[in-house]
C-alpha positions in Angstrom: 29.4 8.5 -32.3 26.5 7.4 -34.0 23.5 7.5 -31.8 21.0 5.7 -34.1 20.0 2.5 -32.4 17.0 0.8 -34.3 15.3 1.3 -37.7 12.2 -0.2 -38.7 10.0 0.1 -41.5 8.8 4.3 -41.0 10.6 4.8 -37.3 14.2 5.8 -36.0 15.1 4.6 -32.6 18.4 6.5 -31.7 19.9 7.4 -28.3 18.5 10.4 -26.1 20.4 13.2 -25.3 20.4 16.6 -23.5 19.2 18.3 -26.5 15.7 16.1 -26.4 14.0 18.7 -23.1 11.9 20.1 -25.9 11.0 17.2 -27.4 10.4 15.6 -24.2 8.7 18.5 -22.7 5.8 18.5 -25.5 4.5 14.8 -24.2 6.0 15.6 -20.3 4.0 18.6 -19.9 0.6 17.1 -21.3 -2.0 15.8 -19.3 -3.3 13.5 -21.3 -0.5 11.7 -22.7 0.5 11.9 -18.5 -2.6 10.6 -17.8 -1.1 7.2 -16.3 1.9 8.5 -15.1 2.4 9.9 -11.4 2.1 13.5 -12.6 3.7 15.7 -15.7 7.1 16.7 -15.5 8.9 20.3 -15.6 12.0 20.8 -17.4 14.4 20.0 -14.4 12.7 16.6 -14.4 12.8 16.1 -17.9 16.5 16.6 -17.5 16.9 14.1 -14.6 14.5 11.7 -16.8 17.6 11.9 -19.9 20.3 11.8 -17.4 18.6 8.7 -15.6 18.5 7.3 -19.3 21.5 8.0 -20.5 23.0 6.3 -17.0 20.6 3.3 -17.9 22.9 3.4 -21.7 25.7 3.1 -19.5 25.0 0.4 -17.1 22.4 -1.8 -18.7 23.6 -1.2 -22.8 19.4 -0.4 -23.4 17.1 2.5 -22.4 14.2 4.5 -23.4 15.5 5.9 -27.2 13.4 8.9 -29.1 11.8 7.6 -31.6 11.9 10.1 -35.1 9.9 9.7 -38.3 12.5 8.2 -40.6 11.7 10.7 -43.4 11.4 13.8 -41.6 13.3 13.5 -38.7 10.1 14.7 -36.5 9.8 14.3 -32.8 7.5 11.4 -32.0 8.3 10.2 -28.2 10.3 7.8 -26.9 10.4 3.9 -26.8 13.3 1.6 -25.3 14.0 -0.7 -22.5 14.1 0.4 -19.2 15.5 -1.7 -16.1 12.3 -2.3 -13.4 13.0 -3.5 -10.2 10.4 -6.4 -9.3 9.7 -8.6 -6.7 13.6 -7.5 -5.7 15.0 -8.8 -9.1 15.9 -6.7 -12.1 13.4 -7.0 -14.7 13.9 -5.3 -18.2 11.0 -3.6 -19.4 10.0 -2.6 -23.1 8.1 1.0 -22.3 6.7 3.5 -24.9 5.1 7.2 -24.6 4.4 9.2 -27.5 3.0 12.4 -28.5 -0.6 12.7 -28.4 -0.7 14.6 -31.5 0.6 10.8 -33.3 -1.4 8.5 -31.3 -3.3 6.1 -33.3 -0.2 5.5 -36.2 0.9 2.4 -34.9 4.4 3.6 -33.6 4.3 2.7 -30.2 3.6 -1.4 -32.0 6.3 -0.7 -34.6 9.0 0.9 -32.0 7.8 -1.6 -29.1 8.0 -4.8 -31.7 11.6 -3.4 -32.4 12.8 -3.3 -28.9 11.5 -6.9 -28.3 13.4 -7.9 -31.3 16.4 -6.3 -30.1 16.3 -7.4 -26.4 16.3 -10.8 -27.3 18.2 -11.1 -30.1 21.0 -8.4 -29.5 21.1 -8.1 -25.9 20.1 -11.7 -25.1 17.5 -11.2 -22.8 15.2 -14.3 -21.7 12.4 -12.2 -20.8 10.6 -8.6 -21.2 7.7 -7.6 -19.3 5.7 -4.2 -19.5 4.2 -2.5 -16.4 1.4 -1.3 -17.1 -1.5 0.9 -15.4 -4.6 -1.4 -15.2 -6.9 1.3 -16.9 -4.5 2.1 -19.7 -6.0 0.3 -22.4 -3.8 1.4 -25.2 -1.1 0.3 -23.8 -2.4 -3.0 -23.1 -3.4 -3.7 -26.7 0.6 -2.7 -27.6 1.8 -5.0 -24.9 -0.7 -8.1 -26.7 0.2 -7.2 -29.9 3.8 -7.7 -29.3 2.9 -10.9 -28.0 2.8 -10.5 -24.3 1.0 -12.0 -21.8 -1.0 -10.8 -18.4 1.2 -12.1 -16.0 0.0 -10.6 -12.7 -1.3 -7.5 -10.8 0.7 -6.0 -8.4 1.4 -2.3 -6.7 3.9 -0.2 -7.6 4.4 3.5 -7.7 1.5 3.8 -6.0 -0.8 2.5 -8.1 -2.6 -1.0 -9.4 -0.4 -1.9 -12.4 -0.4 -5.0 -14.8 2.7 -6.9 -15.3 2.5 -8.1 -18.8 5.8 -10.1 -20.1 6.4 -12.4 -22.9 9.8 -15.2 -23.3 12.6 -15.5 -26.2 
């Protein structure tokens, strides 16, 4: 089965799989890249994280895909869309978290610009938001670039977050 989901210009967007801890692990177990994230991960979360994912292919046909460097085939994170439970409804998010060692390539644009693309014109969706932690300004500029919108603030895993979303 072929696992590639998305190409775009320099990026591969294919399925995640057990195989990807490693992977995984380099942004997981980094600070940094963490920073707006409850906390790093160890490998036995890193393998419920793909198992959660892979059960997200399953139910909701979308989920956070590894993104590769169409050329090489190198390792640099993951981008998709995740379902996010808000305000009690079922929300489909377009999330992105890459390796710090790429940051500042424009990938997380390129993937995220991809799975917007895809969402609505593949899966049909009438909306994508992303959640957002309200210091994380990289992310923020991704989320406007994409075309998305401040919609609200709101708490969620603890934390003030940004709910930006944008309309097919």
């Amino acid at each position: 089965m072929n696992s590639l989901i998305l190409r775009t210009e320099r990026l591969n967007l294919r399925k995640m799989n057990p195989n990807d801890v490693t992977n995984l692990m380099e942004i997981f177990s980094d600070p940094k890249a963490m920073k707006y994230y409850p906390s790093t991960k160890n490998v036995e979360q890193t393998i419920e994280w793909i198992e959660w994912t892979m059960n997200n292919y399953t139910q909701y046909g979308v989920g956070l895909w590894i993104v590769e460097d169409k050329e090489t085939g190198e390792f640099l994170g993951q981008c998709g869309i995740v379902p996010q439970e808000i305000d009690g409804a079922i929300e489909m998010e377009i999330g992105y978290l890459f390796a710090r060692r790429v940051w500042g390539n424009g990938y997380a644009t390129e993937s995220a610009l991809a799975c917007k693309k895809y969402g609505f014109e593949q899966m049909k969706f009438s909306k994508m938001i992303s959640l957002i932690d309200i210091k994380n300004l990289p992310s923020i500029q991704v989320a406007r670039r994409i075309g998305m919108n401040k919609e609200k603030r709101m708490m969620k895993w603890g934390k003030e977050i940004f709910v930006y979303s944008v309309f097919n």
